[in-house]
C-alpha positions as semicolon CSV with decimal commas, in nm:
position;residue;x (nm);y (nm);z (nm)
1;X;-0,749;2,323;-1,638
2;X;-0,660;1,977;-1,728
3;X;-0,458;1,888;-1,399
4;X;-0,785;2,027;-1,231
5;X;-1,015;1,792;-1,391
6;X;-0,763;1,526;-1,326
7;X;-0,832;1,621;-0,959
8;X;-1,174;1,553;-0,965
9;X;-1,188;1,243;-1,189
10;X;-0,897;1,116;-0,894
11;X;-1,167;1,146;-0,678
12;X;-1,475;1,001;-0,800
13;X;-1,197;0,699;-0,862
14;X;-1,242;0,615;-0,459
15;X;-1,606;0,645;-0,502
16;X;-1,614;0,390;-0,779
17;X;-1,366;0,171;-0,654
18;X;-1,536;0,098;-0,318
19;X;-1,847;0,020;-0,513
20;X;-1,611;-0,253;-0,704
21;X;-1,520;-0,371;-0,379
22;X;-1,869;-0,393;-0,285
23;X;-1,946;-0,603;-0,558
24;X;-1,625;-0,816;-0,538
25;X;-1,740;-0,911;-0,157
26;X;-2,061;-1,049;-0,322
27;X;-1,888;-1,273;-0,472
28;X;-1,612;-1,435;-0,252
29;X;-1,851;-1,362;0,053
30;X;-1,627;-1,214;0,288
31;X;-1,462;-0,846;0,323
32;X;-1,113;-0,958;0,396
33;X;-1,096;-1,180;0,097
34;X;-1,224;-0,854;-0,131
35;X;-1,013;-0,628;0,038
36;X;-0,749;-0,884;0,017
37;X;-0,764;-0,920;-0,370
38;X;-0,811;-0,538;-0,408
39;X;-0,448;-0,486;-0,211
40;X;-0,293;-0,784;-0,442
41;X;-0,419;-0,617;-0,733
42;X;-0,256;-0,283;-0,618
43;X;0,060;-0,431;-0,557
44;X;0,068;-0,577;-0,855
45;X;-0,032;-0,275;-1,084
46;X;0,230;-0,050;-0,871
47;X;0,494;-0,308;-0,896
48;X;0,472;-0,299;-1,267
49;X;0,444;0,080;-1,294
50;X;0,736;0,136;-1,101
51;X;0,956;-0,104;-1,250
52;X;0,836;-0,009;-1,619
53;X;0,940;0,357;-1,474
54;X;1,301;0,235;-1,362
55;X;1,195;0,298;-1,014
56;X;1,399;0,109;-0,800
57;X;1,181;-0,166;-0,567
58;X;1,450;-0,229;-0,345
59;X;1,509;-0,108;0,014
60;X;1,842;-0,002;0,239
61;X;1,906;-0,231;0,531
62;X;1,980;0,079;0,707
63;X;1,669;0,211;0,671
64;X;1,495;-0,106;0,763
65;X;1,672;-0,110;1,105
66;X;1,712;0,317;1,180
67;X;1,401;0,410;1,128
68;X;1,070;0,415;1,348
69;X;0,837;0,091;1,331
70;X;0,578;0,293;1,258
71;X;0,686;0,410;0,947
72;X;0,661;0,111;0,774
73;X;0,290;-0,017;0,942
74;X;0,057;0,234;0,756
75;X;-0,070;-0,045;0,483
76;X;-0,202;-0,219;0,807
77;X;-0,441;0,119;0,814
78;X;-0,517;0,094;0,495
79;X;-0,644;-0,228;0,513
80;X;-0,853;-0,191;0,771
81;X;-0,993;0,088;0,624
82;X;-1,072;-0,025;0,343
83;X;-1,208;-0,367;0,453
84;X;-1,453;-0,110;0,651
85;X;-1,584;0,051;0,339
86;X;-1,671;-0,279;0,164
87;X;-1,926;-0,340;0,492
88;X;-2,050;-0,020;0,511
89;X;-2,145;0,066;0,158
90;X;-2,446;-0,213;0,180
91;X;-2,542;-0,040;0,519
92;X;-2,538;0,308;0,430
93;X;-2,483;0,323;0,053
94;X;-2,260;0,513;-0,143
95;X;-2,307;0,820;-0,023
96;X;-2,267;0,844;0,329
97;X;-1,982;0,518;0,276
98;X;-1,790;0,851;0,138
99;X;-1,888;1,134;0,360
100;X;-1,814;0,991;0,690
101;X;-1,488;0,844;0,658
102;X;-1,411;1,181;0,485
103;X;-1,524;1,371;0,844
104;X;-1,313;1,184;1,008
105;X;-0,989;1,217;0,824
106;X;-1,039;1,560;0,832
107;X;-1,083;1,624;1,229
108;X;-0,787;1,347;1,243
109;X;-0,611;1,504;1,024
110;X;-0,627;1,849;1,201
111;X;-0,555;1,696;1,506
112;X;-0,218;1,552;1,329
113;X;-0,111;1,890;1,180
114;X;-0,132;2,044;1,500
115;X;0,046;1,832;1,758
116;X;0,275;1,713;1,467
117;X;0,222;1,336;1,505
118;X;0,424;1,082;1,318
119;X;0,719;1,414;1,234
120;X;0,441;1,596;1,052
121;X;0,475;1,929;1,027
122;X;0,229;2,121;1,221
123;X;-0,012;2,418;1,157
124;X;-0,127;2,612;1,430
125;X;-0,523;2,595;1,492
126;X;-0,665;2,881;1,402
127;X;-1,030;3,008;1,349
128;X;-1,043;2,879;1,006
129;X;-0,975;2,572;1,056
130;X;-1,243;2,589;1,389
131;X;-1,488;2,687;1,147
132;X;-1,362;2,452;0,880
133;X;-1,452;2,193;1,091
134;X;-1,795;2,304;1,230
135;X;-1,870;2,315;0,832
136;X;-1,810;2,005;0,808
137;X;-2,003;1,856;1,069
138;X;-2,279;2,075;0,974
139;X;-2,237;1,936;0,600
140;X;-2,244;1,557;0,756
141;X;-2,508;1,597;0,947
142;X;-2,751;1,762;0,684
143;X;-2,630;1,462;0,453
144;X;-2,726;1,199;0,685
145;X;-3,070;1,341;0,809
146;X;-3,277;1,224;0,523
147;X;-3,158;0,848;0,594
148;X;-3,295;0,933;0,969
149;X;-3,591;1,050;0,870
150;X;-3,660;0,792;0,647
151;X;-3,634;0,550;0,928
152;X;-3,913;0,761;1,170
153;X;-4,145;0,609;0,928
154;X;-4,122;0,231;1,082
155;X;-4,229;0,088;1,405
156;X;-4,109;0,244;1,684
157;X;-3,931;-0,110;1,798
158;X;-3,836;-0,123;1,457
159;X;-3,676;0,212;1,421
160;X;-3,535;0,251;1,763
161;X;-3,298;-0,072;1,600
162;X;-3,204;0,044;1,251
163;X;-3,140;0,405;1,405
164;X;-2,878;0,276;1,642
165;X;-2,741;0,011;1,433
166;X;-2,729;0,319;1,155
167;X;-2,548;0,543;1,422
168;X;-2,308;0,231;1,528
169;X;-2,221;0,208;1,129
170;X;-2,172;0,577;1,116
171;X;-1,931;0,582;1,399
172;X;-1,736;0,278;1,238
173;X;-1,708;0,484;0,892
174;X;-1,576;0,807;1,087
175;X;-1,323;0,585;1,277
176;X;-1,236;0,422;0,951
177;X;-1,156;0,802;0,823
178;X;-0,911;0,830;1,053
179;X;-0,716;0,546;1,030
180;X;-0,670;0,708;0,679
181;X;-0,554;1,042;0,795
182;X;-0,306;0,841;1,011
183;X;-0,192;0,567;0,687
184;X;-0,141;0,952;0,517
185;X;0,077;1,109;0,741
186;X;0,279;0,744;0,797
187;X;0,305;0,724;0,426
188;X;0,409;1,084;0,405
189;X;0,657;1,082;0,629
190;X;0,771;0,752;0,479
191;X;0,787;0,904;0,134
192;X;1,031;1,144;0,237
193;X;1,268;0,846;0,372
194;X;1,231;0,667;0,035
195;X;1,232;1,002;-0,167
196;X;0,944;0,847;-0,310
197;X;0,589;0,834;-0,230
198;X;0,511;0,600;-0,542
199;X;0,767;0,341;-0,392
200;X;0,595;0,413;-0,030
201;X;0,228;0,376;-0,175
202;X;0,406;0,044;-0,283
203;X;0,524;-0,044;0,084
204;X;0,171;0,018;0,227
205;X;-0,017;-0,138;-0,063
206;X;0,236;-0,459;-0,009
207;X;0,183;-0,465;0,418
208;X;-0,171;-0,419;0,388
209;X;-0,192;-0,716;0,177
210;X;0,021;-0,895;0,380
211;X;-0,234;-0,801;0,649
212;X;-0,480;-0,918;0,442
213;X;-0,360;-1,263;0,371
214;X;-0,297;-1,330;0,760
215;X;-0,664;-1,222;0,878
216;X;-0,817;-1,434;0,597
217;X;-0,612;-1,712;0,680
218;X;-0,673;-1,677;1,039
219;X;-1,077;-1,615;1,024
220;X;-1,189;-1,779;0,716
221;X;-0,907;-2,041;0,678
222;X;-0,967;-2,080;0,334
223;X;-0,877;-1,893;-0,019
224;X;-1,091;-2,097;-0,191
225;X;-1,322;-1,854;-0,254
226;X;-1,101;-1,625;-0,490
227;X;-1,238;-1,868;-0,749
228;X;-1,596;-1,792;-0,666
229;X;-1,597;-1,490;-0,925
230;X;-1,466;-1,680;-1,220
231;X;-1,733;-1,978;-1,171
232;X;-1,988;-1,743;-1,153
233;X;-1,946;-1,576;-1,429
234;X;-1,841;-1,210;-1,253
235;X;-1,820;-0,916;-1,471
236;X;-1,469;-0,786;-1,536
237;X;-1,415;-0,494;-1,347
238;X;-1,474;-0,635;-1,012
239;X;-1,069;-0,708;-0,977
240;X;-1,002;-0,339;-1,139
241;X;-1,040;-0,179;-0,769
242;X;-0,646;-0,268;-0,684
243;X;-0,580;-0,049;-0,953
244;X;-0,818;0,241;-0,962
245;X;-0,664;0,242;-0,571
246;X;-0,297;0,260;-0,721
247;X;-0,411;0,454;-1,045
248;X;-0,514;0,720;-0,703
249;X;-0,167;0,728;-0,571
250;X;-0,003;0,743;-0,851
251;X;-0,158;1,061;-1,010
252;X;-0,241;1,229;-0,672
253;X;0,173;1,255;-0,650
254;X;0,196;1,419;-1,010
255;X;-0,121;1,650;-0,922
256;X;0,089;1,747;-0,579
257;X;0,345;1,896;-0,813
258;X;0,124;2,066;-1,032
259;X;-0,136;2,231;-0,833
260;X;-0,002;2,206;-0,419
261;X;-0,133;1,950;-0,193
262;X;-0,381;2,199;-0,072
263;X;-0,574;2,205;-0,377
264;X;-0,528;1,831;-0,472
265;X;-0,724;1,751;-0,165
266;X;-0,979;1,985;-0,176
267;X;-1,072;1,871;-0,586
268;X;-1,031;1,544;-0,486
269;X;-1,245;1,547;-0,224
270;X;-1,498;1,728;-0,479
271;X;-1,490;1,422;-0,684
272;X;-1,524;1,138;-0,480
273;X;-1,857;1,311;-0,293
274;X;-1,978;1,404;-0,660
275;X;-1,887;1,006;-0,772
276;X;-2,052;0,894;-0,493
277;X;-2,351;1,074;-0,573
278;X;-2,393;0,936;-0,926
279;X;-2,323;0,629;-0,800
280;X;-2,608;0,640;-0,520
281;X;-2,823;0,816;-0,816
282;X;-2,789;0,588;-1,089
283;X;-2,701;0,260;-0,928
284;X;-2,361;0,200;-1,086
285;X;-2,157;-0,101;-1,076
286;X;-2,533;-0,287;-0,930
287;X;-2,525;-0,089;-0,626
288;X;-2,909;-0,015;-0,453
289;X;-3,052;0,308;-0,669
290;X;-3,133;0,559;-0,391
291;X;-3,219;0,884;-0,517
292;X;-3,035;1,190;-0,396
293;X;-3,205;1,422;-0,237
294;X;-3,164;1,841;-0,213
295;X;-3,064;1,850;0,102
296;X;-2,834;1,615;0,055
297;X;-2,641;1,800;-0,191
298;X;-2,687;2,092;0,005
299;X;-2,492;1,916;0,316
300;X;-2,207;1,774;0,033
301;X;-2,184;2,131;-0,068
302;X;-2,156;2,297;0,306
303;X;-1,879;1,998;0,357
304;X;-1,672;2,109;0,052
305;X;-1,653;2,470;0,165
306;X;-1,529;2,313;0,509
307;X;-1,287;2,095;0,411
308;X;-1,164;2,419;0,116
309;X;-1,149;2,646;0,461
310;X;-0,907;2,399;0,643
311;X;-0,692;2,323;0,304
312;X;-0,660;2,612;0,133
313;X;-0,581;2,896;0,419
C-alpha cells in the first residue's frame, strides 16, 4: 500500500513542479533561464544524493568512446521538454500542460517498444495496446473540448485565432511528450551501461543543463536575471522544481523494484493528471483558478484506463 501511494504522490510531483517552473519564468522572464535553474538545481540535489549514497560520479573512458552518441544526448530532450512545459502551462493551464505531453509519450512510446529504437526491447502490437491508444485519444480529446467550447463564445475573428493558436500549443505539448518517451528509452538504455539509472538521471540532468546554459547564453546573452527572484522578494519554493524533478527519478527507480515498471507508470501517471487537477482547481503555487469540469474528469479517467491497457497487459 505504501509503495502505491508513493506512486501517486511521484506523480502529482511533475504536476507541481511545472507549476514552480511556471512561476520561476515570471520571475527571470525567460523559459530557458527557468528551465535552466530547474536542471542546475537537479544536478545539484542528485549530485549530493549520490555521493551521500557512495555512488560513484565518475565515468569509464571506455565507455565514453564505445558507446553510441546517442546514449549520452537524452538531457538535451529533457530540456527541451521541459522548457516547453514552462510556455505552455500559461497557454493551456495545468491541466491540459499534463495531458498532452502525456498522449504523446505514450503513442511514442509504443512506437519505441515495437520497432525497438535506441536497443529497447520490443513488444509486439497487439489489440490492447490498439485500443489502449484509441482510449487515450478519446480521453484527450474529451479533456480538451470544454477549452474549445469555451472559445465558440467570442467573435468569430476572434475565435478562429485563439482556436488555432490553442491547436498550434496543443501540437507543441504532444511533440514535447515525445521527446520524453525518447529521453526515457535513451536514459534506459543508458542506465543499463552505468548499472545505474540514478547516476544516468545524473548524466541527463547534467547535459540538459549544459544545454541550458548554451541556449541562454546564445539567445538572451545575459544571466543576469537569476537575481531577479531574490530582489523581488520570490517565495521559496520557486528553485525547489530541480529537486521535486530529481526527488521523481530517484524514487521512480526504488518504486521499479517494488511494484514493476508497469505499474509505476500507470500510478504515476494517476498522480500527475490528479495533481494537475487540484492545481487547475485550486490555483496552487498562483497559477489561473480554472474550475474543472465533469467532463473533464471523465476524459482523465477514459485516459487512465488507456494508458493501464498499454502498461499493464
Amino acid at each position: 500500500m505504501f509503495a502505491v501511494l508513493l506512486a501517486i504522490s511521484i506523480g502529482a510531483i511533475l504536476a507541481v513542479q511545472t507549476a514552480i517552473n511556471a512561476q520561476l519564468r515570471k520571475f527571470v522572464i525567460s523559459p530557458f533561464l527557468a528551465s535552466m535553474i530547474s536542471f542546475a538545481v537537479g544536478v545539484i540535489f542528485l549530485t549530493i544524493t549520490l555521493v551521500s549514497s557512495g555512488s560513484s560520479l565518475g565515468i569509464p573512458l571506455d565507455l565514453l568512446l564505445n558507446q553510441p552518441i546517442y546514449i549520452w544526448l537524452g538531457g538535451i530532450g529533457g530540456a527541451i521538454a521541459i522548457t516547453t512545459n514552462i510556455l505552455l502551462f500559461p497557454k493551456l493551464g495545468s491541466v491540459q500542460t499534463t495531458i498532452l505531453p502525456i498522449f504523446g509519450m505514450t503513442l511514442m512510446s509504443m512506437l519505441i517498444d515495437h520497432n525497438g529504437w535506441f536497443n529497447a526491447t520490443q513488444y509486439s502490437f497487439g489489440w490492447n495496446r490498439i485500443f489502449g491508444i484509441l482510449l487515450v485519444l478519446l480521453g484527450v480529446l474529451l479533456a480538451t473540448a470544454i477549452r474549445s467550447k469555451k472559445n465558440e463564445q467570442y467573435s468569430p475573428q476572434t475565435n478562429k485565432e485563439s482556436v488555432r493558436n490553442l491547436w498550434i500549443w496543443r501540437i507543441v505539448g504532444i511533440l514535447a511528450g515525445m521527446l520524453l518517451a525518447i529521453q526515457i528509452a535513451v536514459n534506459g538504455q543508458l542506465g543499463k551501461v552505468l548499472h545505474s539509472s540514478s547516476h544516468a538521471a545524473l548524466v541527463s540532468f547534467f547535459v540538459g543543463t549544459i544545454t541550458l546554459i548554451i541556449i541562454v547564453g546564445l539567445k538572451d546573452r545575459s544571466y543576469t536575471s537569476i537575481k531577479e527572484p531574490f530582489k523581488q522578494a520570490a517565495p521559496w519554493w520557486i528553485w525547489i522544481g530541480g529537486i521535486l524533478g530529481g526527488s521523481y527519478v530517484l524514487i521512480n527507480v526504488f518504486l521499479v523494484n517494488q511494484i514493476g515498471n508497469g505499474q509505476t507508470v500507470v500510478l504515476a501517471l494517476f498522480g500527475q493528471i490528479t495533481g494537475s487537477l487540484l492545481v487547475q482547481q485550486l490555483g496552487l503555487f498562483n497559477s489561473l483558478k480554472n474550475r474543472i469540469q465533469p467532463l473533464q474528469i471523465i476524459g482523465l479517467m477514459v485516459m487512465i484506463a488507456g494508458v493501464f491497457l498499454i502498461r499493464i497487459f
